[in-house]
Biopython code that builds the backbone (N, CA, C, O; Angstrom):
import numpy as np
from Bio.PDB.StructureBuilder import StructureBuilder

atoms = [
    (1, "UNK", "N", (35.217, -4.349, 9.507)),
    (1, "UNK", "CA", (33.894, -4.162, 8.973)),
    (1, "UNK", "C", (33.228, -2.988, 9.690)),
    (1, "UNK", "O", (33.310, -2.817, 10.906)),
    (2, "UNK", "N", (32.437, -2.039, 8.687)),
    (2, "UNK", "CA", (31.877, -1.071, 9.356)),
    (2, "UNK", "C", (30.409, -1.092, 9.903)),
    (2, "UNK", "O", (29.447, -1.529, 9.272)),
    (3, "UNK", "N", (30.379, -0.680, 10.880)),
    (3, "UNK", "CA", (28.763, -0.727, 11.129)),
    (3, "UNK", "C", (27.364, -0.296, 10.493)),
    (3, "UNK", "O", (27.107, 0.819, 10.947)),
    (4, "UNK", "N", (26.850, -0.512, 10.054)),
    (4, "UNK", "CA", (25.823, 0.126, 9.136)),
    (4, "UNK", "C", (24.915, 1.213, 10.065)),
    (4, "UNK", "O", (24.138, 0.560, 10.761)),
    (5, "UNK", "N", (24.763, 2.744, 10.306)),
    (5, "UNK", "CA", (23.631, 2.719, 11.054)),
    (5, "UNK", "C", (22.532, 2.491, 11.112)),
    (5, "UNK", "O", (22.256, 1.821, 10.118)),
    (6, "UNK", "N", (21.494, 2.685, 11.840)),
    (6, "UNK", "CA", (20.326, 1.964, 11.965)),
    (6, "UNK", "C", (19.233, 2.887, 11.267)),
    (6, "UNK", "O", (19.308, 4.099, 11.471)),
    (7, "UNK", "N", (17.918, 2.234, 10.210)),
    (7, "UNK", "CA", (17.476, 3.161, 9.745)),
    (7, "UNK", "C", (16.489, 4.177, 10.474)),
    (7, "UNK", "O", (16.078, 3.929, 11.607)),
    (8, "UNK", "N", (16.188, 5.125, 9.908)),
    (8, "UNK", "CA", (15.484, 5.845, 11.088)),
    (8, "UNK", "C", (14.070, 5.454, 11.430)),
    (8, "UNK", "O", (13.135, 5.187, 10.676)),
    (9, "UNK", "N", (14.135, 5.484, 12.756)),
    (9, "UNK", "CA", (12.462, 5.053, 13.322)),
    (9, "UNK", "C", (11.411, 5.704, 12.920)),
    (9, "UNK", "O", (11.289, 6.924, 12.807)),
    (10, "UNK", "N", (10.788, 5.030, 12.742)),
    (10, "UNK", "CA", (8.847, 5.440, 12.097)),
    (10, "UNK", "C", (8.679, 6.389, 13.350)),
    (10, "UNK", "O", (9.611, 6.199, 14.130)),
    (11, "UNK", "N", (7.737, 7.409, 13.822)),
    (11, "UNK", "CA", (6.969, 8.002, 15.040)),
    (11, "UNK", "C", (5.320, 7.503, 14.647)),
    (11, "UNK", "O", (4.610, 8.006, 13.777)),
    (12, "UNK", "N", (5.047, 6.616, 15.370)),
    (12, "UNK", "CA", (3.010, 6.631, 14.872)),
    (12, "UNK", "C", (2.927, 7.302, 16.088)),
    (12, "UNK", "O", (3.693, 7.515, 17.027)),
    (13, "UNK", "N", (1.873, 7.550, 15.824)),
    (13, "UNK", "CA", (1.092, 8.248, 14.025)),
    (13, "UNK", "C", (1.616, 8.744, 13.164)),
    (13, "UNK", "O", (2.198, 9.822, 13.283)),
    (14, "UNK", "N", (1.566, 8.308, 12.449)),
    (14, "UNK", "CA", (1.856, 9.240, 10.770)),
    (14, "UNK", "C", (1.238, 8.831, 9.568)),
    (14, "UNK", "O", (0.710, 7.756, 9.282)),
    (15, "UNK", "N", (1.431, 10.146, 8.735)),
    (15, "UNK", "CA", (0.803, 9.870, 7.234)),
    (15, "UNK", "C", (1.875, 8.555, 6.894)),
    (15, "UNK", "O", (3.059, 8.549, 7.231)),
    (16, "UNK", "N", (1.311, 7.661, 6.290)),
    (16, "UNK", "CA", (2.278, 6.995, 5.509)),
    (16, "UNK", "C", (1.337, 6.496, 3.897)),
    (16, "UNK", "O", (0.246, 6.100, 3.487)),
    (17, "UNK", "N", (2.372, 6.783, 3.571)),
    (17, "UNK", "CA", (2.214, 6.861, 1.894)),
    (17, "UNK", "C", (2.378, 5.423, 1.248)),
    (17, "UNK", "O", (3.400, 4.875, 1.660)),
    (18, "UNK", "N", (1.680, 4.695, 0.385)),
    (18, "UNK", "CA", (1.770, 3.230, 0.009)),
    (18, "UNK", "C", (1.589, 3.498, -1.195)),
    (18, "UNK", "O", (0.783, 4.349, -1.572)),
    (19, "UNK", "N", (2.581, 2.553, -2.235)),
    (19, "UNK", "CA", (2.284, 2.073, -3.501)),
    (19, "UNK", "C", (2.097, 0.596, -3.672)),
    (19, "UNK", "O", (2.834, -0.292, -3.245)),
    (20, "UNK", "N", (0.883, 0.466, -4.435)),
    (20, "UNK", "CA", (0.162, -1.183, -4.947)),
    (20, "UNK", "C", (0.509, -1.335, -6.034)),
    (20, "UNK", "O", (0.297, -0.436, -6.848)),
    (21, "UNK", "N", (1.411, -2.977, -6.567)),
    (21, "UNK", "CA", (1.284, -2.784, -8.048)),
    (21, "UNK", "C", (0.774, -4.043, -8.210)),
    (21, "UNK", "O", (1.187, -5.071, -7.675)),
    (22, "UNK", "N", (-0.246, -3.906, -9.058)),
    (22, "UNK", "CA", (-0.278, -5.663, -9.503)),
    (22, "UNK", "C", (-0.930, -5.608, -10.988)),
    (22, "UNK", "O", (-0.993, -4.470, -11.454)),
    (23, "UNK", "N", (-1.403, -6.610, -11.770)),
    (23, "UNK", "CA", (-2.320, -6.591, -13.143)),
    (23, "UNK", "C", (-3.172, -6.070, -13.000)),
    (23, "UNK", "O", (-3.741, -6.160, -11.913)),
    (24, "UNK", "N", (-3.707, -5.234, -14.057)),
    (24, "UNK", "CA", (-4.670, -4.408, -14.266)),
    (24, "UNK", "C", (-5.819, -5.070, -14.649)),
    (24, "UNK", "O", (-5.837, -5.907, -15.551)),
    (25, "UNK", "N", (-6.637, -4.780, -14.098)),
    (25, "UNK", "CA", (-7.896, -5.878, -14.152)),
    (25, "UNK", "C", (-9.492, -5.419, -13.488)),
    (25, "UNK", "O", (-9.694, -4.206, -13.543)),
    (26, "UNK", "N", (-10.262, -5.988, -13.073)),
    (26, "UNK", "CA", (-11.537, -4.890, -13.063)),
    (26, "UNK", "C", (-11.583, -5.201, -11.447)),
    (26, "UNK", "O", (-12.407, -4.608, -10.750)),
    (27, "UNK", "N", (-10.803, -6.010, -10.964)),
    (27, "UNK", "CA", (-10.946, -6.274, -9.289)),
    (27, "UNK", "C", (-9.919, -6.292, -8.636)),
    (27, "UNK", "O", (-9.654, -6.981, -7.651)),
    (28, "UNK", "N", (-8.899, -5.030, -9.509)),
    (28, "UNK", "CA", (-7.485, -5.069, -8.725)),
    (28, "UNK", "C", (-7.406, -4.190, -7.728)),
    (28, "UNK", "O", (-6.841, -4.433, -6.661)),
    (29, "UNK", "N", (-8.328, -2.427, -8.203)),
    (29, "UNK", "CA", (-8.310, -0.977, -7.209)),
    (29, "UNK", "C", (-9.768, -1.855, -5.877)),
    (29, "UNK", "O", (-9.801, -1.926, -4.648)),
    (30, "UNK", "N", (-10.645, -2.307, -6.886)),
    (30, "UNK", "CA", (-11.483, -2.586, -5.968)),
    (30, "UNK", "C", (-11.012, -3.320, -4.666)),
    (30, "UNK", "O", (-11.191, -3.028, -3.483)),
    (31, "UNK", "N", (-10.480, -4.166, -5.143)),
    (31, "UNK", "CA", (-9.667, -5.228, -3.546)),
    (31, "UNK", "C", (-8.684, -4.728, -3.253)),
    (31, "UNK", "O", (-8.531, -5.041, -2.072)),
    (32, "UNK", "N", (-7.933, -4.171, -3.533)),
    (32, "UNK", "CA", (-7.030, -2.932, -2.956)),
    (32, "UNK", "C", (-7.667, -1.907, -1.785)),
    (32, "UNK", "O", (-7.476, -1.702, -0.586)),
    (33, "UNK", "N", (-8.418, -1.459, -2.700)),
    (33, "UNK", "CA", (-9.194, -0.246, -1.587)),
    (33, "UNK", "C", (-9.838, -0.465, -0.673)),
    (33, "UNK", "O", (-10.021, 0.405, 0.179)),
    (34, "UNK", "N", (-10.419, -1.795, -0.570)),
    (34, "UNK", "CA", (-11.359, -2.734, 0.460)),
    (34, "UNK", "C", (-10.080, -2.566, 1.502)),
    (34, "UNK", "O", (-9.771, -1.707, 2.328)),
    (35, "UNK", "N", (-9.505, -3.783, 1.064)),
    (35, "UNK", "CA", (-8.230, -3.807, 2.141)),
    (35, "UNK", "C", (-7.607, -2.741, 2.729)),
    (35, "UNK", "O", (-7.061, -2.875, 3.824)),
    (36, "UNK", "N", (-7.620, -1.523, 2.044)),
    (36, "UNK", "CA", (-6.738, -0.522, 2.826)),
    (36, "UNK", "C", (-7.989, 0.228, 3.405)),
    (36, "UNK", "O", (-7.633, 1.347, 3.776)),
    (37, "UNK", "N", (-8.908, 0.080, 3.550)),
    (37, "UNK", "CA", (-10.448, 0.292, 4.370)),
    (37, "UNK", "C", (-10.309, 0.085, 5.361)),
    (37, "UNK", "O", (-10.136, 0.923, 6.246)),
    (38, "UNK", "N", (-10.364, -1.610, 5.537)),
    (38, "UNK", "CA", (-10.162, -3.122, 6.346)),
    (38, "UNK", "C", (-9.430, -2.153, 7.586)),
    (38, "UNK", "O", (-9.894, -1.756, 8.655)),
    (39, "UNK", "N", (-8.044, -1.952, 6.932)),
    (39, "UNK", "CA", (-6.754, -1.552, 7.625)),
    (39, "UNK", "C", (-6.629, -0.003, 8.289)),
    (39, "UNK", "O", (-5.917, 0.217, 9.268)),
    (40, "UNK", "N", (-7.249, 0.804, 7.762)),
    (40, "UNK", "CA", (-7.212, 2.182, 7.918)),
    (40, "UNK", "C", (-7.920, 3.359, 7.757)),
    (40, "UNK", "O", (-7.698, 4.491, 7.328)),
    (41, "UNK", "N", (-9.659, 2.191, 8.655)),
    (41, "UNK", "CA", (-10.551, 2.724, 8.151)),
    (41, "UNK", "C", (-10.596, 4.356, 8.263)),
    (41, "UNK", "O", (-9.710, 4.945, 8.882)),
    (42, "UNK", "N", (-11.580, 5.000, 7.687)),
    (42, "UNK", "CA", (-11.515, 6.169, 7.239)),
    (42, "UNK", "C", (-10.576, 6.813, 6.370)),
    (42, "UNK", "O", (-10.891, 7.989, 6.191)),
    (43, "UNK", "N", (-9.649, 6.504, 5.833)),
    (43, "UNK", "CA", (-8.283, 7.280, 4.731)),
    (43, "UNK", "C", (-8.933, 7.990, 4.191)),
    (43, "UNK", "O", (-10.158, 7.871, 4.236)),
    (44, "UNK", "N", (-8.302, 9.002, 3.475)),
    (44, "UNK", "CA", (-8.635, 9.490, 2.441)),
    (44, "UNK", "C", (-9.119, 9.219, 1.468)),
    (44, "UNK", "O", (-8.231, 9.386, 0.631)),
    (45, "UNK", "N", (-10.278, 8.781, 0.825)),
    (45, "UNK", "CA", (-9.666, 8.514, -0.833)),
    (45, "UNK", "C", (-9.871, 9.745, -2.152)),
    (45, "UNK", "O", (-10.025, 9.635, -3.368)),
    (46, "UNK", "N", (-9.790, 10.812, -1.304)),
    (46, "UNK", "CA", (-9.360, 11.736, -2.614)),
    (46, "UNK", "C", (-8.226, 11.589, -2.692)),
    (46, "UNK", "O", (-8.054, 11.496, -3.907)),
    (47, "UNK", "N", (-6.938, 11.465, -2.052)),
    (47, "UNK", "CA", (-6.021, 11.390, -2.257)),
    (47, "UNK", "C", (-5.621, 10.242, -2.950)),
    (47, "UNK", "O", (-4.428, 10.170, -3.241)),
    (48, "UNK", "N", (-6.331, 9.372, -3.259)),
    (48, "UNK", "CA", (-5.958, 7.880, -3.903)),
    (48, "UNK", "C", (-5.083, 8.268, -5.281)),
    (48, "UNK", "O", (-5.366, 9.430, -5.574)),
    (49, "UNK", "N", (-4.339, 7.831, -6.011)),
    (49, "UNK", "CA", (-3.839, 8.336, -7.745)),
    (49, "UNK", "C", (-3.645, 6.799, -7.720)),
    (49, "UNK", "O", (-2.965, 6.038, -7.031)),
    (50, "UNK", "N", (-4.848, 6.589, -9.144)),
    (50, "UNK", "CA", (-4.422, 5.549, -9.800)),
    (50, "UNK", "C", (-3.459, 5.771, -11.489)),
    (50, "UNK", "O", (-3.478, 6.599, -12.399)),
    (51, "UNK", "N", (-2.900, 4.835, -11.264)),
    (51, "UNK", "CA", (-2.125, 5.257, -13.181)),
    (51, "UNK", "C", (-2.048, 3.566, -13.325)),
    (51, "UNK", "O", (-1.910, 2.688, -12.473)),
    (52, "UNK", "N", (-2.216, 3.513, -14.927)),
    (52, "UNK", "CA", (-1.921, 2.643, -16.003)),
    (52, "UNK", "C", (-0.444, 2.669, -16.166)),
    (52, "UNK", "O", (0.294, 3.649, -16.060)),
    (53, "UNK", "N", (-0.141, 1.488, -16.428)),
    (53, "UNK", "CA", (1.968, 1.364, -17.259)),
    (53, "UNK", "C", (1.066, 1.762, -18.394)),
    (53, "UNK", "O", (-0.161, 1.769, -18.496)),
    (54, "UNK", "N", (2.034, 2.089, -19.216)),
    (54, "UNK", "CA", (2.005, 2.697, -20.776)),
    (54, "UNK", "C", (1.167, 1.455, -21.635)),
    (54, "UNK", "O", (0.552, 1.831, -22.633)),
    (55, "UNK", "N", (1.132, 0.339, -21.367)),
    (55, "UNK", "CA", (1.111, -0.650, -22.402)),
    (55, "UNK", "C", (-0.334, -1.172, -21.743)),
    (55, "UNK", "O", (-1.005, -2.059, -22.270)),
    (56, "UNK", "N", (-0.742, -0.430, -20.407)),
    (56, "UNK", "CA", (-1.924, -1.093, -19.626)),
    (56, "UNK", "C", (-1.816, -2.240, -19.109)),
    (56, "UNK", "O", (-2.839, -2.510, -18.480)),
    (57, "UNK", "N", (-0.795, -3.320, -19.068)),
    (57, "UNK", "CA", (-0.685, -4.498, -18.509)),
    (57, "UNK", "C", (-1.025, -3.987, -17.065)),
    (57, "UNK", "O", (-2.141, -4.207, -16.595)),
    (58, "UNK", "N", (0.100, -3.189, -16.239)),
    (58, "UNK", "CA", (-0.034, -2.958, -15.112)),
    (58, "UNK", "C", (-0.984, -1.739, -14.273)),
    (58, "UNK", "O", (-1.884, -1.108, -14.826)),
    (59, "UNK", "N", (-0.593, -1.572, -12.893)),
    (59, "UNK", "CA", (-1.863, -0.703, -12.211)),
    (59, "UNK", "C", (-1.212, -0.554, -10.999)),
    (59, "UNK", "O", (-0.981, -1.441, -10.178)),
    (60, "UNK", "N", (-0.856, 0.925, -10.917)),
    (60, "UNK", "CA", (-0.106, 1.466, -9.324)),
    (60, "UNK", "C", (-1.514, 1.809, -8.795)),
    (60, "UNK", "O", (-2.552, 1.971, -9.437)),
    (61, "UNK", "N", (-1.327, 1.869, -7.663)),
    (61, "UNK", "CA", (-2.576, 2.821, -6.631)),
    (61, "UNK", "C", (-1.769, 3.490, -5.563)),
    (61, "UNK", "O", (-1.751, 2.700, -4.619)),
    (62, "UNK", "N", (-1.326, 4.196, -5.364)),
    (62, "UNK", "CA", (-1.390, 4.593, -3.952)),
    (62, "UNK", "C", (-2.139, 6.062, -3.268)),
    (62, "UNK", "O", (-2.594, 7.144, -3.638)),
    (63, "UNK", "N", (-1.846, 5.028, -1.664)),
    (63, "UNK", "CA", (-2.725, 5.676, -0.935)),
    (63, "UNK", "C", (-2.248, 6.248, 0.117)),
    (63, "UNK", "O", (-1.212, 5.701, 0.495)),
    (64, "UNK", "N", (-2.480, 6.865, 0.559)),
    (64, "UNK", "CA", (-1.709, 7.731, 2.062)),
    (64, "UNK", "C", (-2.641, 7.058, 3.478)),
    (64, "UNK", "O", (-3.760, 7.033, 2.966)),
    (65, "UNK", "N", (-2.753, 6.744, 4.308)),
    (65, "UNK", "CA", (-3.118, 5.998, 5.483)),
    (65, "UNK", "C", (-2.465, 7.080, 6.259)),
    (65, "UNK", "O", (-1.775, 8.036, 5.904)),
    (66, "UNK", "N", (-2.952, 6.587, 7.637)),
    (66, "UNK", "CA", (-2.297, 7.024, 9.003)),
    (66, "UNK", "C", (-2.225, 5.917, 9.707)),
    (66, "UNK", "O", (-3.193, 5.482, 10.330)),
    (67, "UNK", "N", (-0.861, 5.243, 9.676)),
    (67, "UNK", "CA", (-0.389, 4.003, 9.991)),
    (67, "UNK", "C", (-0.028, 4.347, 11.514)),
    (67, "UNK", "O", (0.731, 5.247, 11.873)),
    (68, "UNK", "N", (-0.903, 3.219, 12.554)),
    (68, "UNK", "CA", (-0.960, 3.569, 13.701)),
    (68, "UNK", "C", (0.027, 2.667, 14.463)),
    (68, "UNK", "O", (0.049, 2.707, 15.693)),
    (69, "UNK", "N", (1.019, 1.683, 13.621)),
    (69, "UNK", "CA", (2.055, 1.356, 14.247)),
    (69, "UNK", "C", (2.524, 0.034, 13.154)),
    (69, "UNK", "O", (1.787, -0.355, 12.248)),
    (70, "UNK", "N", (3.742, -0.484, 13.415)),
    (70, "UNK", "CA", (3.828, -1.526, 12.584)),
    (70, "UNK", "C", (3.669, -2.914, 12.406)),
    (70, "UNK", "O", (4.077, -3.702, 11.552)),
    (71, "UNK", "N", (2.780, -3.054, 13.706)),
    (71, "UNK", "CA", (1.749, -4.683, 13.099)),
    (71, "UNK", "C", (0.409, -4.049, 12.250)),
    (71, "UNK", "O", (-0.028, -4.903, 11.479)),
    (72, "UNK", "N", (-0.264, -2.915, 12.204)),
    (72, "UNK", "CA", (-0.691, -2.499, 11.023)),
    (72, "UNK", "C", (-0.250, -2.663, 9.868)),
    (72, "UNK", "O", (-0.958, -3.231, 9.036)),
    (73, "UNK", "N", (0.994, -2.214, 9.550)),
    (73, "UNK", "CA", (1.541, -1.732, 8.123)),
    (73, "UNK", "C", (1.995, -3.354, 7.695)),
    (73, "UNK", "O", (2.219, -3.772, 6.560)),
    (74, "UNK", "N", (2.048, -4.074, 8.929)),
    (74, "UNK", "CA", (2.539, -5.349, 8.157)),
    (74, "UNK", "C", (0.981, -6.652, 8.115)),
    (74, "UNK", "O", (1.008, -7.724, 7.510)),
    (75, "UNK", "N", (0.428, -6.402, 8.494)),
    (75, "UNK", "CA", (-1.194, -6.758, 8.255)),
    (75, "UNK", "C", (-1.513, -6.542, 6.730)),
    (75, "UNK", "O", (-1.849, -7.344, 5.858)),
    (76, "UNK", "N", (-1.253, -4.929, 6.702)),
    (76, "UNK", "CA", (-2.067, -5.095, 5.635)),
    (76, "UNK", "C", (-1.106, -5.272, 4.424)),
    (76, "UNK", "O", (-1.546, -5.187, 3.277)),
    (77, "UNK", "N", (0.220, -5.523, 4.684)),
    (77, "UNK", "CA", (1.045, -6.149, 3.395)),
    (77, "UNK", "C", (0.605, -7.115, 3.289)),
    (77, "UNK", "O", (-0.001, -7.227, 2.223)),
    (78, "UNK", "N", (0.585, -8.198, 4.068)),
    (78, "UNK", "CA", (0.287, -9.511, 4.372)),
    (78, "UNK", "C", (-1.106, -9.930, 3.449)),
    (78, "UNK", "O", (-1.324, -10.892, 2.713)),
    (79, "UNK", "N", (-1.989, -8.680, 3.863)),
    (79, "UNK", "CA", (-3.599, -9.009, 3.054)),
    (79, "UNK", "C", (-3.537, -8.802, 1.730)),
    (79, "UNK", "O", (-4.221, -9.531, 1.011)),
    (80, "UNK", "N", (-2.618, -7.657, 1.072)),
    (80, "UNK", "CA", (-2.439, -7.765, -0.113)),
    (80, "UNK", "C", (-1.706, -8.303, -0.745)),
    (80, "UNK", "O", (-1.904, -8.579, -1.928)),
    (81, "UNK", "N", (-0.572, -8.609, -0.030)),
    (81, "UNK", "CA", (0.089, -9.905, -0.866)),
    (81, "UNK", "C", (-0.605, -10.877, -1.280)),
    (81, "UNK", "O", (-0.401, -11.340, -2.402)),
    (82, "UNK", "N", (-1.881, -11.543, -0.176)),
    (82, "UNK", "CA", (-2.319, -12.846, -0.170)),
    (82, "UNK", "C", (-3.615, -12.801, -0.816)),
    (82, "UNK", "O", (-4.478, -13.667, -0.665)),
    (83, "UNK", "N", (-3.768, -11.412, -1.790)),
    (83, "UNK", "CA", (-4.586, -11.649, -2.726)),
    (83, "UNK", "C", (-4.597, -12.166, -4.147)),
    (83, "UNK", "O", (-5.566, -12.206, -4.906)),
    (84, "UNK", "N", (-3.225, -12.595, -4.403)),
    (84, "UNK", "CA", (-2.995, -12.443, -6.329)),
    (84, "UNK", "C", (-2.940, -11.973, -6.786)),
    (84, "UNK", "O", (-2.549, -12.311, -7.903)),
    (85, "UNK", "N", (-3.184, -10.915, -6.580)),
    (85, "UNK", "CA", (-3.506, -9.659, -7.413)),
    (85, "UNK", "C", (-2.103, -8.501, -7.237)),
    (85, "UNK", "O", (-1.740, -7.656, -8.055)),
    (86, "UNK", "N", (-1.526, -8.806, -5.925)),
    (86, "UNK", "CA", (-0.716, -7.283, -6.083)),
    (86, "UNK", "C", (0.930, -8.357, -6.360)),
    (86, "UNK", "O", (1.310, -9.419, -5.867)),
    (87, "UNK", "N", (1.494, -7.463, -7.319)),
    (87, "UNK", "CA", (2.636, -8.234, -7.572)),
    (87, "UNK", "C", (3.791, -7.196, -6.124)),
    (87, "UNK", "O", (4.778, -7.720, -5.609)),
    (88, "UNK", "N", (3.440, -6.158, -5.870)),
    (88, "UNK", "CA", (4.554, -5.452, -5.186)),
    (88, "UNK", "C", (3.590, -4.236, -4.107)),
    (88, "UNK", "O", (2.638, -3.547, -4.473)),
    (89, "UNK", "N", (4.201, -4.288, -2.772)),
    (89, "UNK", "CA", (3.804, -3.042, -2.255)),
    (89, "UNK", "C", (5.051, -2.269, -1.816)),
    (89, "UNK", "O", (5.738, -2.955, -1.059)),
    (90, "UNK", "N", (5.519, -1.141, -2.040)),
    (90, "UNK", "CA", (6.392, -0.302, -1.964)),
    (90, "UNK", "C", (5.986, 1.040, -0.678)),
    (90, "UNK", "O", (6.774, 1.966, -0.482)),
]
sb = StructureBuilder()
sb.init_structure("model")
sb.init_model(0)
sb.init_chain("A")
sb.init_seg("    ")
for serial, (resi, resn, name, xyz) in enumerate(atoms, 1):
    if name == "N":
        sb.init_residue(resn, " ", resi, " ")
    sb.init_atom(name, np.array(xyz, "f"), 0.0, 1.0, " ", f" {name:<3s}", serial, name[0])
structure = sb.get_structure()
């Protein structure tokens, strides 16, 4: 059996780039964007791009942060998972 190598290490600080997906709905960007506030206050949000799926069921957001290590990045999965609202963060 071969060894797999190991993937490469994060350096924080860094930009890190997030995609949100969940139902499109009138309190999905709103509690999204709260939370990634919550998590990283000050971000950008010009940089935010929201898009519609074709059919409008669904709703990507992402956002670029400066993820200051990884009990951050896993906080704020944790907060958006445990809203209902996001089916996936990528």
């Amino acid at each position: 059996m071969t060894e797999q190598p190991d993937p490469p290490k994060i350096e924080f600080p860094c930009d890190y780039p997030i995609k949100v997906l969940g139902r499109s709905g009138d309190e999905f960007q709103r509690v999204v964007l709260e939370l990634v506030e919550r998590h990283a206050p000050g971000f950008d949000r010009d940089t935010v791009l929201v898009k519609g799926s074709s059919k409008g069921t669904f709703t990507s957001i992402n956002v670029t942060i400066v993820a200051t290590g990884p009990e951050q990045l896993d906080a704020l999965h944790q907060d958006l998972m445990g809203t209902g609202l996001v089916q996936m963060v990528i």
